[in-house]
C-alpha positions as CSV (number, residue, x, y, z in Angstrom):
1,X,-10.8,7.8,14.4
2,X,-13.3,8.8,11.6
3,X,-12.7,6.9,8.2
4,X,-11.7,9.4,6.0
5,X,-9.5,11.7,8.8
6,X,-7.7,8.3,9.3
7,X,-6.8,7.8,5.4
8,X,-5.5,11.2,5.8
9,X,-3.5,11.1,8.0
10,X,-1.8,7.6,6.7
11,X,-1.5,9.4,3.4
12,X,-0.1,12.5,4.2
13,X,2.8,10.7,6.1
14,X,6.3,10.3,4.8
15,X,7.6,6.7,3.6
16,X,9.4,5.9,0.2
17,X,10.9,1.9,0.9
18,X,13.5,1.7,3.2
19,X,12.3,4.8,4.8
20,X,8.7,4.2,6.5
21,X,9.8,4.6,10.4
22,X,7.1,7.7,10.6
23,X,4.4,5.1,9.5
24,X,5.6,2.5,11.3
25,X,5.7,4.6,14.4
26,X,2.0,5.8,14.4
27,X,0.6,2.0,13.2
28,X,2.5,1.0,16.5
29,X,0.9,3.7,18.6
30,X,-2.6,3.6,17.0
31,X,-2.5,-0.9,16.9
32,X,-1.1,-0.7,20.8
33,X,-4.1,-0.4,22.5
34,X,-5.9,-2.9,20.6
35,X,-3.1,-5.8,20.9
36,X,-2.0,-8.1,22.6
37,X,1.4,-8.1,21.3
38,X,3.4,-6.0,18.7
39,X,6.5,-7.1,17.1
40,X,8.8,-4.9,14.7
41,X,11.6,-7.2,12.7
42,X,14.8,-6.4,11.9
43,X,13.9,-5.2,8.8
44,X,11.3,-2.9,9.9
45,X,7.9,-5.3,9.6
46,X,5.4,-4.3,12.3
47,X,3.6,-7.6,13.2
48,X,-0.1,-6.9,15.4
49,X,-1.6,-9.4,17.6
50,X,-5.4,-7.8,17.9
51,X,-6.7,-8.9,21.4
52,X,-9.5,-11.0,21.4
53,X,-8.7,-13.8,19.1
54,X,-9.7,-17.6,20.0
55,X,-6.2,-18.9,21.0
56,X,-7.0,-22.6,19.4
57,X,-8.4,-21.4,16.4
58,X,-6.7,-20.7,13.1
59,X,-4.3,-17.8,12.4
60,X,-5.3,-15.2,10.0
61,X,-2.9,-12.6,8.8
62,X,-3.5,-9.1,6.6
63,X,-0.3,-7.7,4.9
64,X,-0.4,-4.2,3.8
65,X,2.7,-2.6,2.8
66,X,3.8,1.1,4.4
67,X,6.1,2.1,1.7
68,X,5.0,4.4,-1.5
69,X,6.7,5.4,-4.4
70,X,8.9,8.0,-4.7
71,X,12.5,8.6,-4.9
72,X,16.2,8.9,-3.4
73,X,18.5,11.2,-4.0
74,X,21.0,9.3,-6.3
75,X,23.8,12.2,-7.3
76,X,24.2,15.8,-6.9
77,X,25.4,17.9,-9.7
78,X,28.3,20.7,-9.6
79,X,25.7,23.3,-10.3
80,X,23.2,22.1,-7.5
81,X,21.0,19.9,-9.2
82,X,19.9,16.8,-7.6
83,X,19.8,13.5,-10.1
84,X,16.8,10.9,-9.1
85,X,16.9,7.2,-8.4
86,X,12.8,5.5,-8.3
87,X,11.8,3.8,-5.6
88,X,8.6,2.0,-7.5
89,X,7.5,2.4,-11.1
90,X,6.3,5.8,-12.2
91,X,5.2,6.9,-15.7
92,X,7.8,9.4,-16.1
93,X,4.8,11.6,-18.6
94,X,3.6,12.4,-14.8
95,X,6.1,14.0,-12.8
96,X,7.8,16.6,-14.8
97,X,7.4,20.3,-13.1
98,X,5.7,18.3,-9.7
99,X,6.2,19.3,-6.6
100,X,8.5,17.2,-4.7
101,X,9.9,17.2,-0.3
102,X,13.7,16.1,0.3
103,X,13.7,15.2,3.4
104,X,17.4,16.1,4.6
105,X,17.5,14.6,8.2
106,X,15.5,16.9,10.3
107,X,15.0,19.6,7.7
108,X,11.8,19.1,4.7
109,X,13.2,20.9,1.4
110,X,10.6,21.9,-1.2
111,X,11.7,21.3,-4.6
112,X,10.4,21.1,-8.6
113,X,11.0,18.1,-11.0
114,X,13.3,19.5,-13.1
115,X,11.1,20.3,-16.2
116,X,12.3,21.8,-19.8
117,X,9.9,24.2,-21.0
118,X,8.7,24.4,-24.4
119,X,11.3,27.2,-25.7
120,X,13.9,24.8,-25.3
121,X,12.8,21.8,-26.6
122,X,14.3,19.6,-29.3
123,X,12.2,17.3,-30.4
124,X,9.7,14.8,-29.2
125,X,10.4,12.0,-26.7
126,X,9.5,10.8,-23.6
127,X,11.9,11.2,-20.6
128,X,13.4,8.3,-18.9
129,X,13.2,8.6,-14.8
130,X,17.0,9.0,-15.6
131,X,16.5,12.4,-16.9
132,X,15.0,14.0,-14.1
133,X,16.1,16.0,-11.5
134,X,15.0,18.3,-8.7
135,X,15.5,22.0,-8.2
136,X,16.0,23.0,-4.5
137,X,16.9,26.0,-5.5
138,X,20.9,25.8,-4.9
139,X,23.6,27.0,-7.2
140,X,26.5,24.5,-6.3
141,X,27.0,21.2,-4.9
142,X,28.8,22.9,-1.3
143,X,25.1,24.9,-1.3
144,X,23.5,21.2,-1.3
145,X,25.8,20.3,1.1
146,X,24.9,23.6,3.6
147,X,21.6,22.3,3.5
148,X,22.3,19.1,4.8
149,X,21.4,17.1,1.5
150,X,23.0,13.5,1.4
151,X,23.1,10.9,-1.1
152,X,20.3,8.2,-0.6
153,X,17.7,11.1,1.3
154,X,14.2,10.1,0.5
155,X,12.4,12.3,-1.9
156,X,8.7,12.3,-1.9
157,X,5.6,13.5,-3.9
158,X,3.9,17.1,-2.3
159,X,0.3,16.9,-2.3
160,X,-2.9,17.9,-0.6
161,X,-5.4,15.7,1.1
162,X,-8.9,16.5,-0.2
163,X,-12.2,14.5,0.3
164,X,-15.8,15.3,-1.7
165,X,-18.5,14.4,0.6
166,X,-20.9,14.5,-2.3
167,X,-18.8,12.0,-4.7
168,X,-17.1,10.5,-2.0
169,X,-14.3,10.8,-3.2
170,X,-10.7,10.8,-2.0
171,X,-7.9,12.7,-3.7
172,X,-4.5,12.0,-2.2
173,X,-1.1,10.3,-2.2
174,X,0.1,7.0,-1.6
175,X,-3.0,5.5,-1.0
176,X,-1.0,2.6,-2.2
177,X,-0.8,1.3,0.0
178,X,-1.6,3.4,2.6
179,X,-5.5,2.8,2.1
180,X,-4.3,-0.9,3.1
181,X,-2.8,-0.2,6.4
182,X,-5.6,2.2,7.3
183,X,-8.1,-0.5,6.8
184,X,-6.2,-2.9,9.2
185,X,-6.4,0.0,12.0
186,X,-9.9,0.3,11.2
187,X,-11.0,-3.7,11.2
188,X,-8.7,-4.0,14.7
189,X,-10.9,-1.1,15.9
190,X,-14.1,-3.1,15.5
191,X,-13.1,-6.6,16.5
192,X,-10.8,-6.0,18.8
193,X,-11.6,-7.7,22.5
194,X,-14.5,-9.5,20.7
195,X,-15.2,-13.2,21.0
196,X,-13.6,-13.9,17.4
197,X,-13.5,-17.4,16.2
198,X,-9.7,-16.8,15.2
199,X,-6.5,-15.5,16.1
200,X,-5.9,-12.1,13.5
201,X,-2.4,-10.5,12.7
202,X,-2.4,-7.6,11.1
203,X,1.2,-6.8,9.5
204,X,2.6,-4.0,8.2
205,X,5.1,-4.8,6.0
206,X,8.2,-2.4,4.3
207,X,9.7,-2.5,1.2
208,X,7.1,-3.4,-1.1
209,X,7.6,-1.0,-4.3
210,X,11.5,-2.2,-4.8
211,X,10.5,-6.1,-4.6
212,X,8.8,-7.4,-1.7
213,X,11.5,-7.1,0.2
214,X,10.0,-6.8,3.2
215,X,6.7,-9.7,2.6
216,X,10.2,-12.0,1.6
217,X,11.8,-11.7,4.9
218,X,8.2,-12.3,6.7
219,X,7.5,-15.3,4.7
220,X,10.4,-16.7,5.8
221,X,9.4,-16.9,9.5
222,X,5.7,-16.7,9.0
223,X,3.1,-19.3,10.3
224,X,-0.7,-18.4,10.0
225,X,-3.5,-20.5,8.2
226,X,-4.5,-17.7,5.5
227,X,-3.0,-14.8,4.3
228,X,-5.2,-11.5,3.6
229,X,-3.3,-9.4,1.0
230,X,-4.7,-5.7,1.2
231,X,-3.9,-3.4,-1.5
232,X,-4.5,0.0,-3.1
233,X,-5.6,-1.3,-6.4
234,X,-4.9,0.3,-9.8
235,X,-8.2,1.1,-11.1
236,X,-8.9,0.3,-14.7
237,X,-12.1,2.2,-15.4
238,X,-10.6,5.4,-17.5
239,X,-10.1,6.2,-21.2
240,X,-6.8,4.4,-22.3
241,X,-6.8,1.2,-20.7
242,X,-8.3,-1.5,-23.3
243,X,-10.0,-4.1,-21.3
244,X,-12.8,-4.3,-19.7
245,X,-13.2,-2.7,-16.0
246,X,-13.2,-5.2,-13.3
247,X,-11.6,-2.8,-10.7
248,X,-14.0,0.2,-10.8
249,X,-13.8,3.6,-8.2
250,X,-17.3,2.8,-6.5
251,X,-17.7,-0.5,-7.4
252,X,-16.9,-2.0,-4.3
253,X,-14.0,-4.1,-2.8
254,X,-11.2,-5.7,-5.3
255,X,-11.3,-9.4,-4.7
256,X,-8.0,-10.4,-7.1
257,X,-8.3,-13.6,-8.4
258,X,-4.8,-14.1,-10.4
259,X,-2.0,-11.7,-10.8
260,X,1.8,-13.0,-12.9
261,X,3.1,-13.5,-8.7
262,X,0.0,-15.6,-6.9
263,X,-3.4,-17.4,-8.3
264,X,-5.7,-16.9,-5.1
265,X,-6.5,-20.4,-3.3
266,X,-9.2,-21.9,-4.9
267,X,-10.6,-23.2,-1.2
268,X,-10.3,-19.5,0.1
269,X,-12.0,-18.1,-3.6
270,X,-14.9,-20.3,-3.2
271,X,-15.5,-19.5,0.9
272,X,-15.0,-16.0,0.3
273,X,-17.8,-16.0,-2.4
274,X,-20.2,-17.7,0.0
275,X,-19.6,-15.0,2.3
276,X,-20.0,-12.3,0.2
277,X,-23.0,-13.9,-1.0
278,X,-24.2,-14.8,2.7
279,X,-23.5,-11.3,4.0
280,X,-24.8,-9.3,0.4
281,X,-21.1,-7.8,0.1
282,X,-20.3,-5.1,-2.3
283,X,-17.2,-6.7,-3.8
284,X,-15.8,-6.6,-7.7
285,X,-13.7,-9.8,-9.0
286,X,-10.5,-9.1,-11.3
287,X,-8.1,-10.8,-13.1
288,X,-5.1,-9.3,-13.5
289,X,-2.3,-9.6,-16.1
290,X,0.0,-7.1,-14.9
291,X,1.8,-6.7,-11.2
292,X,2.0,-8.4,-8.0
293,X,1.5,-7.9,-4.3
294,X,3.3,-9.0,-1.4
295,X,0.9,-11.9,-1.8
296,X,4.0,-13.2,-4.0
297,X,6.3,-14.2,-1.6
298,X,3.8,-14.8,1.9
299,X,1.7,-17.5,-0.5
300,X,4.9,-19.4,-0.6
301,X,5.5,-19.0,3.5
302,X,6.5,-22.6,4.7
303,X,5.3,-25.2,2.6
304,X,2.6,-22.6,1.2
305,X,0.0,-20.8,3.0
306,X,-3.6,-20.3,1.1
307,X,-3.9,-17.0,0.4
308,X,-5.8,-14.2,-1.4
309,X,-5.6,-10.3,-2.5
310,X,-8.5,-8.1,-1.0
311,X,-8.5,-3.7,-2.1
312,X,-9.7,-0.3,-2.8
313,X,-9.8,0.9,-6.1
314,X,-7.1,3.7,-6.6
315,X,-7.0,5.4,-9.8
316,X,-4.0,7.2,-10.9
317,X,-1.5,4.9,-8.9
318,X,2.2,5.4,-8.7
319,X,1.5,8.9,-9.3
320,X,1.6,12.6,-7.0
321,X,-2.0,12.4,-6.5
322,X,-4.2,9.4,-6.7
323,X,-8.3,9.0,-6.1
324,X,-10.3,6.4,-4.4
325,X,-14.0,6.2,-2.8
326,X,-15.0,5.7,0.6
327,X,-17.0,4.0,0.0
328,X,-15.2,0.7,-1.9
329,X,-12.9,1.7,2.0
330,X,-16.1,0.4,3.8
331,X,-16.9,-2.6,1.5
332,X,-13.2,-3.8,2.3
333,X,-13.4,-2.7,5.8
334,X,-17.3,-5.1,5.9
335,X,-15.6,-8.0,4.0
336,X,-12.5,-8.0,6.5
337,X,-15.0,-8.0,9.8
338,X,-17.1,-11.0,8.4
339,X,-14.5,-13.2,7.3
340,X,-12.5,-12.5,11.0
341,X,-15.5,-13.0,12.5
342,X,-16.6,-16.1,11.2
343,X,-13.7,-17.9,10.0
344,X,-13.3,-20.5,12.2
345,X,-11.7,-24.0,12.4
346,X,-14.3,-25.9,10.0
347,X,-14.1,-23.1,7.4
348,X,-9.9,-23.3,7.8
349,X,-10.0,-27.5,7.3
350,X,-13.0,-27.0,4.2
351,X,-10.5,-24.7,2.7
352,X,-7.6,-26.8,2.9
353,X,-9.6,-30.0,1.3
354,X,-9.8,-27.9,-2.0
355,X,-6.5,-28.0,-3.9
């Protein structure tokens, strides 16, 4: 599928945490053909086996999560209002008066963030997620009901996918971390049935945004030699943010080397520099003080796996509509062929003498 058609149609899906079956259902069908073997856990982890691997060579595994932010429905007033519980952090300045879809079993809803316009206001202050609500347009909690509205339905940003073929750029939701589990389709596409000098997994994991829940319950069970963390990466390269950028749209690939929940291997840091100064790869180092990945929990897998956070730069994250560049899609997607591609079992045991 082409690149940017296949971000698309990731994005575009429906999957707040807890919810991602529609995600998990087309990564199964797109990942089938190109695997040996697919597992889905309990818990709703979908674990690929991409055909081709050397079956006496190490085991890498990539972790993207399916889930994005957005919301369930936590109460429902008298009067027909629905009251909002986040699934993932959200700046609450953003979503007043957006355009939201309650899915209500079968049935897709449109609805507005409840916002109070400027007649009414009282005074200045920011609103607390606890606040909010969303306007289906019903008048009474039985009119709710009618509808088929429950407690604990998923309620989900409304956007538009659009891409700029002259800035390259893409404008869209939940490219985090959709953009993640689009490049593992994408990297199986190429090396699938090739002579690779490893065994890959690709996993997509659930739960993400409320905790890792999902990278927790893998880690638990999980056996590979490295871990490849892919994430849509909060950009840091507009007005307001008062560092310097290290995680630029069009920069090229995120290479994370510390966040508060993993410090990247130092044996994996130092081989994946050689590579991507071997193979001239477009990639942008960052340290970052804030967040965490599922990198948290799968690092600490068994008596700890070495293990590092790859990405595309998104800006606006954990918004309604968020912007990447294709082209940081492709430096990823270049970085993740060469290292499956030459990672064998000398690179795995030079890795490990590092601590």
């Amino acid at each position: 599928m082409e690149l940017t058609e296949l971000i698309k149609t990731y994005t575009l899906l429906p999957g707040t945490s807890g919810c991602e079956g529609a995600v998990a259902s087309l990564y199964r069908k797109h990942m089938e053909p190109l695997c040996d073997r697919i597992e889905t856990t309990p818990i709703g982890n979908v674990l690929a086996h991409v055909r081709g691997g050397n079956k006496d060579g190490p085991v890498v595994v990539l972790a993207a999560h399916m889930d994005e932010v957005g919301f369930l429905v936590a109460d429902i007033t008298g009067d027909g209002f629905l009251r909002l519980e986040s699934l993932g952090r959200f700046n609450p300045l953003t979503l007043a008066a957006s355009p939201v879809d309650v899915h209500a079993g079968d049935k897709v809803l449109p609805g507005i963030i409840g916002a109070v316009p400027p007649h009414h206001l009282q005074g200045a202050g920011l609103p607390e997620i606890s606040d909010l609500f969303v306007d289906v347009g019903a008048s009474s909690r039985e009119e709710i009901s009618r509808m088929g509205v429950q407690l604990g339905d998923p309620v989900i940003p409304a956007t538009r996918f659009h891409y700029d073929g002259q800035s390259r750029r893409i404008f869209t939701k939940a490219l985090d971390d959709r953009i993640g589990v689009a490049s593992m389709i994408a990297l199986a596409e190429r090396i699938a049935g090739t002579q690779l000098p490893c065994r890959v997994v690709c996993c997509a994991t659930v739960q993400e945004e409320v905790g890792i829940r999902g990278a927790e319950a893998l880690s638990r069970h999980l056996q590979a030699d490295v871990v490849l963390v892919l994430e849509g990466a909060p950009a840091d390269d507009t007005p307001g943010i008062n560092a310097s950028s290290q995680t630029r749209v069009g920069g090229g690939a995120h290479v994370r080397i510390y966040d508060p929940r993993m410090i990247a291997h130092r044996g994996l840091l130092r081989y994946v520099r050689e590579l991507v100064s071997r193979r001239e790869l477009r990639v942008q180092e960052t340290v970052r003080r804030n967040g965490g990945t599922d990198g948290g929990s799968l690092h600490l897998s068994g008596g700890g796996i070495p293990s590092i956070v790859f990405g595309v730069p998104v800006r606006y994250a954990h918004s309604h509509n968020a912007m990447c560049c294709i082209d940081d899609f492709t430096d990823l997607l270049e970085l993740l062929v060469c290292f499956c591609r030459e990672f064998n079992q000398d690179a795995c045991s030079n890795i490990l003498s590092v601590v």
